[in-house]
N, C-alpha and C positions, 0 to 999 in steps of 0.2 A: 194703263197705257204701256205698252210694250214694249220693251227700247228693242227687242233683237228685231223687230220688223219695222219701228218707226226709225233707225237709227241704223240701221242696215249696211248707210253708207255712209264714209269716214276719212282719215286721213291717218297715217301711220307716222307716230315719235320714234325715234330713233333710241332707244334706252342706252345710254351713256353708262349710267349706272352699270350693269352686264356686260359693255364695255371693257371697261374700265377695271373690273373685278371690286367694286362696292357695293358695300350691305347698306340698303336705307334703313331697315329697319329691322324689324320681326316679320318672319316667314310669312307668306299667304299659303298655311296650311288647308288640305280640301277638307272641307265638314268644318273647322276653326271658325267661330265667330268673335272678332278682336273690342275688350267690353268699352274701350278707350272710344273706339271708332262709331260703335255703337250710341254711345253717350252723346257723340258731337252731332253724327247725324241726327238724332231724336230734337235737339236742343235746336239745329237748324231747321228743321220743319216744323218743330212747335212755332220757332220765330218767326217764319214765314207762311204759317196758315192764319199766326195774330194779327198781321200786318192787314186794315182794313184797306188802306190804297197805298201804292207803292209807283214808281218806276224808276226805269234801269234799265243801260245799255248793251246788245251786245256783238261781241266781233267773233264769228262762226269761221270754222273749218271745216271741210266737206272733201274728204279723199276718195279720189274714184281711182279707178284701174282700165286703163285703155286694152282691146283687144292684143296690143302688141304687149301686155306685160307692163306700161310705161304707168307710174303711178303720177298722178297731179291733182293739183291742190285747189280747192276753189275756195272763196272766200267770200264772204257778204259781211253784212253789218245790221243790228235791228237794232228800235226802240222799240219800248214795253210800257204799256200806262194802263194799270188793273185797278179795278174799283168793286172791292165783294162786296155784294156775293153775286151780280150778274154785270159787268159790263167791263171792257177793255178796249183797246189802241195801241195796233202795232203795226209798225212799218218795218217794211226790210227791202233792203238792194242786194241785187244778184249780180249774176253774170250777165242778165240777159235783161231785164225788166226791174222796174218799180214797182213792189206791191203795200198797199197797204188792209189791214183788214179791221172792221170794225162790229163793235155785238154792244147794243145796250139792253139787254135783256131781253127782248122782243124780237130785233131783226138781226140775221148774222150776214157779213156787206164784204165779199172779197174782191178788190179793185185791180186794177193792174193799169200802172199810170203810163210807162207806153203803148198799151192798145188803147189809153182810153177806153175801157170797159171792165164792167165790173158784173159780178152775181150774187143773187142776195136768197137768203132762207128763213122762211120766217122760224123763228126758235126761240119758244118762251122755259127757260132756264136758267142757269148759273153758268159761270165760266168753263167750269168743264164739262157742262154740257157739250159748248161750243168748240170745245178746243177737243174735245169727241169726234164733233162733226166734220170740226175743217181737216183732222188728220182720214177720216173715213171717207168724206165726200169730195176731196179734192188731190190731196196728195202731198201735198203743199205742209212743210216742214215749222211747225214754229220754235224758237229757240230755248232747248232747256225745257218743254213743254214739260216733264214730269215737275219739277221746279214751278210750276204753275197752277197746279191743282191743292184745294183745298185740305187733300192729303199726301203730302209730298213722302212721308215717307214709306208710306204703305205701297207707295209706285215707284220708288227706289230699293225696296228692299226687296221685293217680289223676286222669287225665285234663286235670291243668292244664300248660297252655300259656303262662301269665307268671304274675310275681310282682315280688312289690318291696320294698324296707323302708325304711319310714317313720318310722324314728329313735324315738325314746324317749317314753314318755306314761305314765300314770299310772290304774291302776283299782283302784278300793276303799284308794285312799291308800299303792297298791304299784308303786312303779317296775317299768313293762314297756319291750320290747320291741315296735313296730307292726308286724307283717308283714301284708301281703295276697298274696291269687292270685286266679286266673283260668280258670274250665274255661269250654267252648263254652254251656252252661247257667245255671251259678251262678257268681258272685262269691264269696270268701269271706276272711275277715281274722280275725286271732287275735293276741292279747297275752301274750306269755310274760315271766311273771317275770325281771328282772333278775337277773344273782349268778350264783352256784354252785348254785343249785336252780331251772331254769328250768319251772317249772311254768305252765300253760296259768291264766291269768286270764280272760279273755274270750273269747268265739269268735262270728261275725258270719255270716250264711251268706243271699247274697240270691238270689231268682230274679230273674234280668233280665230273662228274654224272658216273665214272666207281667205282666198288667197291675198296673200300681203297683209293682211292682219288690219286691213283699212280702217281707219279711227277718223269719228267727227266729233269737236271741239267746241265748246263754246265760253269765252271768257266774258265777264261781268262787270260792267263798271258805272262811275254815273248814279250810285241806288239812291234815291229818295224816298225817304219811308215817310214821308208826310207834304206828298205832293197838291201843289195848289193845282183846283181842274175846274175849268172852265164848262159851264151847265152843259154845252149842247156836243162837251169833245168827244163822245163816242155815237151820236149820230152820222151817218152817213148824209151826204148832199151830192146826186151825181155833176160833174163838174158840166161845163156843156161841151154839146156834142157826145156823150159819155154813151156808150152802148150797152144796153143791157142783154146778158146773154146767159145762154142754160150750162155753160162753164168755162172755166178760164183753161189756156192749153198750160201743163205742168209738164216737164219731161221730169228721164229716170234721175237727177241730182236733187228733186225739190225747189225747181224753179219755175215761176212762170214764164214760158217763151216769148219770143215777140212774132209765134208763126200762128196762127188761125188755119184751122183745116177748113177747107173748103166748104160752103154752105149749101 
């Protein structure tokens, strides 16, 4: 999966760092692969492709750029509940709408709980199969999706040409791990848990070559690696009244609207 095209859009950090005239660490030389960075990322994808079910919260940043120049910040929030090797549950609030989406191997169900309506595919696979499809067929963003797949780091690593690590820091009051890299496109920087459960806390992902250097965000919290799941929780049940429809409207930030184009 792609982050320069699934991730396109972003929110820009303010580097204090550069600011300030401070070194975090070792250089992000171009061609340089850093073996420290290397090592944590391998270690958090191995830990999280073992993880049979898992869930975990997240609080998303999404930076657009208005015609006039004027940067702003959107923000959502999602839950996550994965079950390998085919089925999941997640919901996310927007700006605009309720969505939830659901795949238990069989059917893939994206709802949108203020239109009350939902679309559904049949799609007999794995998780990222589905999470293929919902980035292909709808447009519609889920959080951290390379973090998602059964090989995370083969889909973080793809096409980066330097890396670095940036010693030790701290998010949601959790000793991490600073790693960044580097592809020809995007920047991107991720914080994995300190210890013996390196779990991804943060992940940062900027376009450099767009104007204002837009960066979208996603912070992690909440993880359960041995969550209890009730039999029927990634079936779908349309709610009543619920309409079914050949797709849901998403504008250009990865939201679902609450506008239906005319029929």
């Amino acid at each position: 999966m792609k982050r320069e095209s699934f991730w396109k859009r972003g929110l820009l950090a303010a580097s204090l760092g550069a600011a300030l005239g401070l070194s975090a660490g070792p250089a992000l030389a171009a061609g340089e692969l850093n073996a420290d960075a290397d090592e944590i990322l391998r270690a958090m994808s191995k830990h999280l492709a073992g993880l049979k079910a898992f869930s975990v919260s997240a609080d998303i940043s999404n930076e657009i750029l208005t015609t006039e120049g004027q940067k702003l910040q959107l923000n959502a929030s999602s839950d996550v509940l994965m079950e390998r090797p085919s089925r999941f549950h997640v919901t996310r609030q927007g700006k605009f709408a309720d969505a939830a989406l659901f795949y238990d191997g069989a059917t893939l169900t994206l709802y949108g709980k203020t239109l009350n309506a939902y679309v559904q595919k049949d799609l007999k696979g794995t998780t990222d199969d589905a999470i293929r499809a919902i980035e292909q067929g709808t447009g519609l963003g889920l959080p951290g999706a390379d973090l998602l797949l059964a090989d995370p780091y083969a889909a973080l690593t793809s096409g980066v040409v330097s890396s670095g690590y940036y010693g030790r820091a701290f998010v949601g009051g959790v000793e991490t791990h600073h790693l960044a890299f580097r592809t020809p496109k995007v920047d991107w920087q991720i914080w994995v848990k300190a210890g013996n459960e390196p779990l991804p806390m943060k992940y940062v992902i900027t376009t450099k070559w767009m104007t204002g250097a837009p960066q979208y965000s996603v912070q992690l919290s909440n993880w359960n690696t041995k969550p209890v799941i009730a039999p029927n929780r990634f079936k779908f049940v349309a709610p009543k009244g619920a309409e079914k429809l050949e797709a849901l409207p998403v504008d250009e930030t990865g939201e679902i609207t609450d506008k239906q184009e005319s029929k």
